[in-house]
C-alpha positions as CSV (number, residue, x, y, z in Angstrom):
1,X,-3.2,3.2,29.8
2,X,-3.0,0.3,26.8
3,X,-2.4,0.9,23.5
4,X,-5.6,0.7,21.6
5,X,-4.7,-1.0,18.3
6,X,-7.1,-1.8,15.8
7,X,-5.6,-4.6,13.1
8,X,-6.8,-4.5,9.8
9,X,-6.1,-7.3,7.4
10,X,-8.1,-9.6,4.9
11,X,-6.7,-12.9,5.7
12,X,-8.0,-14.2,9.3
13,X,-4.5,-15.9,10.2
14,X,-2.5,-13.0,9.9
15,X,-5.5,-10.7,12.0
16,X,-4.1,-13.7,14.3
17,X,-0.7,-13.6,14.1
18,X,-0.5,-9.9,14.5
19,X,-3.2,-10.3,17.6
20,X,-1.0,-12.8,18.9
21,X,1.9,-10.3,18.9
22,X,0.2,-7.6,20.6
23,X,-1.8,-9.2,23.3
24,X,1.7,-10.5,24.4
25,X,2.5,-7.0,25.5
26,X,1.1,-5.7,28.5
27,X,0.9,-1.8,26.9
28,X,-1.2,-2.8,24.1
29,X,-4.6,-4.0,23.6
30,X,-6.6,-4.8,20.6
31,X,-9.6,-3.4,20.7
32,X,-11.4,-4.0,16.9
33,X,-10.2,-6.2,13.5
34,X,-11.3,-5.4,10.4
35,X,-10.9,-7.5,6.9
36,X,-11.1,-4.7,4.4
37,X,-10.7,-0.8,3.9
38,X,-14.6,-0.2,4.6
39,X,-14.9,-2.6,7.8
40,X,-11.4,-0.5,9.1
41,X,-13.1,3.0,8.6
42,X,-16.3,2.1,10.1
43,X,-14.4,0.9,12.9
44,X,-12.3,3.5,13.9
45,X,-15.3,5.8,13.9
46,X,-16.7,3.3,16.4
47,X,-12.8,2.7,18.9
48,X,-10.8,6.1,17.7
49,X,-7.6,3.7,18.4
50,X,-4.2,5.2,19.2
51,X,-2.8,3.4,16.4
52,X,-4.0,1.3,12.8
53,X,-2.2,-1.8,12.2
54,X,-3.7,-1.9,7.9
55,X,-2.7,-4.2,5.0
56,X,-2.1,-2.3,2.0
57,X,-3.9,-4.9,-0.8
58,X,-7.2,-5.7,0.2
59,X,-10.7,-6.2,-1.6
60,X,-13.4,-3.8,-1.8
61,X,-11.6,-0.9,-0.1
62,X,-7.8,-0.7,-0.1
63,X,-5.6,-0.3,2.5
64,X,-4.3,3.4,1.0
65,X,-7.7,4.2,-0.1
66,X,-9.1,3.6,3.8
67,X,-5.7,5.3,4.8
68,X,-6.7,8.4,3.0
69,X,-10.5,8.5,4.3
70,X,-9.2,8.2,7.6
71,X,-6.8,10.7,7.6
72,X,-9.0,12.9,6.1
73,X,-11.5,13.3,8.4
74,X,-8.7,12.2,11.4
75,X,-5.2,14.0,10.7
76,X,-3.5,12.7,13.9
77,X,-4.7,9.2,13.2
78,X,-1.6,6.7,13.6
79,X,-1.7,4.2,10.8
80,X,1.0,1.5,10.3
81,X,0.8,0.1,7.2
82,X,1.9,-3.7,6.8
83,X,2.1,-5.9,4.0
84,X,3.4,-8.5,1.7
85,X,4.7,-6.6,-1.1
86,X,8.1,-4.5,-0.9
87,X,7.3,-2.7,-4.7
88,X,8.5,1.0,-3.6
89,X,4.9,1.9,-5.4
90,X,2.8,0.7,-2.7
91,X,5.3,2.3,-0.3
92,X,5.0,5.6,-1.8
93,X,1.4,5.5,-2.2
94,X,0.6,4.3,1.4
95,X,3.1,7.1,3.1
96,X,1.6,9.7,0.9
97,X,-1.5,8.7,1.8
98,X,-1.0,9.3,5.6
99,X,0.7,6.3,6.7
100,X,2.9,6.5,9.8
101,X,4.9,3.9,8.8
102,X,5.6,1.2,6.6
103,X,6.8,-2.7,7.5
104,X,6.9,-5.8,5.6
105,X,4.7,-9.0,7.0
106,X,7.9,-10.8,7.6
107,X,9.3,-8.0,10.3
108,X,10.8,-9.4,13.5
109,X,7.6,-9.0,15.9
110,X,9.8,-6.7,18.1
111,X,10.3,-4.7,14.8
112,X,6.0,-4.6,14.9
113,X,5.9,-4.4,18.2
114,X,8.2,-1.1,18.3
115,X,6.2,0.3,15.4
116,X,3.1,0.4,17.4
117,X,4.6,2.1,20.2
118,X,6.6,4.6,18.5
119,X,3.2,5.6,16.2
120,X,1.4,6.1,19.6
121,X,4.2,8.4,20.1
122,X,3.8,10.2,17.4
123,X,6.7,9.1,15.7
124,X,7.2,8.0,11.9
125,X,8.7,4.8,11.6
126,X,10.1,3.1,8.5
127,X,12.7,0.6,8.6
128,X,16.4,1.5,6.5
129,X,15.4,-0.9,3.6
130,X,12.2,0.6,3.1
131,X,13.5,4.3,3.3
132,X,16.4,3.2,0.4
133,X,13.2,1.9,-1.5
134,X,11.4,5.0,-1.2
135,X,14.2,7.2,-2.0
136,X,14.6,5.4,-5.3
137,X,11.0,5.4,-6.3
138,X,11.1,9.5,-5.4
139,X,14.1,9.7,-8.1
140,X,12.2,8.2,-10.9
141,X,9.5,9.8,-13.2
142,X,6.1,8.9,-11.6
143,X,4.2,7.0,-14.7
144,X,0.4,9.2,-15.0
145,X,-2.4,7.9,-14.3
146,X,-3.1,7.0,-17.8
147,X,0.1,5.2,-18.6
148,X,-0.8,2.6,-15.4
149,X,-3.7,2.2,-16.9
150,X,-2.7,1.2,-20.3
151,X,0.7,-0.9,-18.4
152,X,-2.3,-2.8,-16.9
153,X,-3.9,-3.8,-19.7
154,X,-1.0,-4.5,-20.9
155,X,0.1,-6.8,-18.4
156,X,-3.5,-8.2,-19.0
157,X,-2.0,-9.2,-22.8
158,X,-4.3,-6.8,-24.8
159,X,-2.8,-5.9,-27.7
160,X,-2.6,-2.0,-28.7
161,X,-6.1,-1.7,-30.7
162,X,-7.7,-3.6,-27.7
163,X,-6.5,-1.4,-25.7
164,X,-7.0,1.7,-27.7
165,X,-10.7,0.6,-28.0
166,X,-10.9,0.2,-24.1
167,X,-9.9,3.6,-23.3
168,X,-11.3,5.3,-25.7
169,X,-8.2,6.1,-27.7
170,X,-6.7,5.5,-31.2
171,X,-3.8,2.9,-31.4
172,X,-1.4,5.4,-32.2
173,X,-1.6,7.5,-29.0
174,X,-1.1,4.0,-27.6
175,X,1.7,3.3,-28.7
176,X,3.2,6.9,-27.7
177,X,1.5,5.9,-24.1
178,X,3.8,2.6,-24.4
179,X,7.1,4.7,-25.8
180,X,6.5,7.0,-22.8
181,X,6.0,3.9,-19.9
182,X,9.2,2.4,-21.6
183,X,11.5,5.5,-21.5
184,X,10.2,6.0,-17.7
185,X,10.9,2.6,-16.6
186,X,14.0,2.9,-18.5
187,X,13.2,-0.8,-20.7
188,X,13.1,-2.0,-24.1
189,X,9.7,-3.5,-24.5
190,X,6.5,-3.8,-23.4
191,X,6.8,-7.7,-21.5
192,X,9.9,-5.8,-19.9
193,X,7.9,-3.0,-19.2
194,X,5.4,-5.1,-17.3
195,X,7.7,-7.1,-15.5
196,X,9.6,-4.2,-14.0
197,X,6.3,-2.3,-13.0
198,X,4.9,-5.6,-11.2
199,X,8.1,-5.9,-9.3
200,X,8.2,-2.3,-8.3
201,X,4.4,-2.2,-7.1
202,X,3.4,0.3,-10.3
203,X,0.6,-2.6,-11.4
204,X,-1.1,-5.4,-9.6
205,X,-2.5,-8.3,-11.5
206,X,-5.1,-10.4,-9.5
């Protein structure tokens, strides 16, 4: 029998492109595309597919967030998780949430392809590159939630009363949220501080 694969992204030319991929194989069938977290866990209640082909940034419901609910009520549910963004963040967060694997939108479509097959299997796959990024983000200190928050704002160019006033704070357990973000991140500013945390996946502006 076909591999049921249910494709889950929120821009309609990559649902293509990846559609595209797997139709070309006779062992796998599409049977469902969904363009957010909440479309992709209403549909696999509807087609239970062998595997989840999900984008990791979408609107609405994320692509970790709809990860999670799935695995939670389905903890043999195959989930490849596909995007854009290399940031050893997102990587973490989407293997820890269930993922089966993790692959960048520019793979080779064999690289795709043999993802699918080997989740159907049962089998974890995550390419070298990302494994080295994942090791690295495990060796760093993990910012709390609270310090993402006030990076975010950050990156959002509050200053420190703003953003003491928006969570509820004083400015001076701000700034020791800041001196804490810096030391972890292993930078000398705050713009610094922002830039690294964008790059590795910590924050996400827009």
């Amino acid at each position: 029998m076909a591999i049921r694969v249910l494709i889950v992204d929120d821009h309609p030319i990559v649902r293509v492109g990846v559609r595209s991929l797997i139709t070309d194989e006779e062992d796998l069938h599409v049977v469902a595309e969904a363009r957010d977290g909440r479309e992709a866990i209403e549909l696999y209640e509807e087609h239970r597919p062998d595997v989840v082909v999900m984008d990791v940034r979408m609107p609405n419901v994320d692509g970790v967030r709809a990860i999670r609910d799935i695995v939670a009520s389905h903890p043999k549910a195959q989930i490849v998780a596909l995007t854009s963004y290399d940031g050893y963040t997102d990587i973490y967060r989407a293997i820890q949430a269930g993922a089966r694997g993790y692959l960048l939108k520019d793979t080779l479509a064999t690289t795709l392809v043999d993802a699918v097959r080997r989740a159907a299997a049962g089998e974890r796959f995550i390419p070298p590159e990302i494994a080295s990024r994942l090791a690295d983000f495990i060796t760093q200190d993990e910012l709390t939630e609270r310090e993402t928050e006030v990076l975010e704002l950050a990156a959002l160019g509050l200053r420190n009363r703003e953003i003491a006033q928006t969570i509820g704070r004083t400015e001076e357990t701000v700034k020791v949220h800041l001196k804490r973000i810096m030391k972890k991140l292993g930078v000398g500013d705050r713009t610094e501080a922002v830039t690294v945390a964008l790059r590795r996946g910590i924050i996400h502006i827009g």
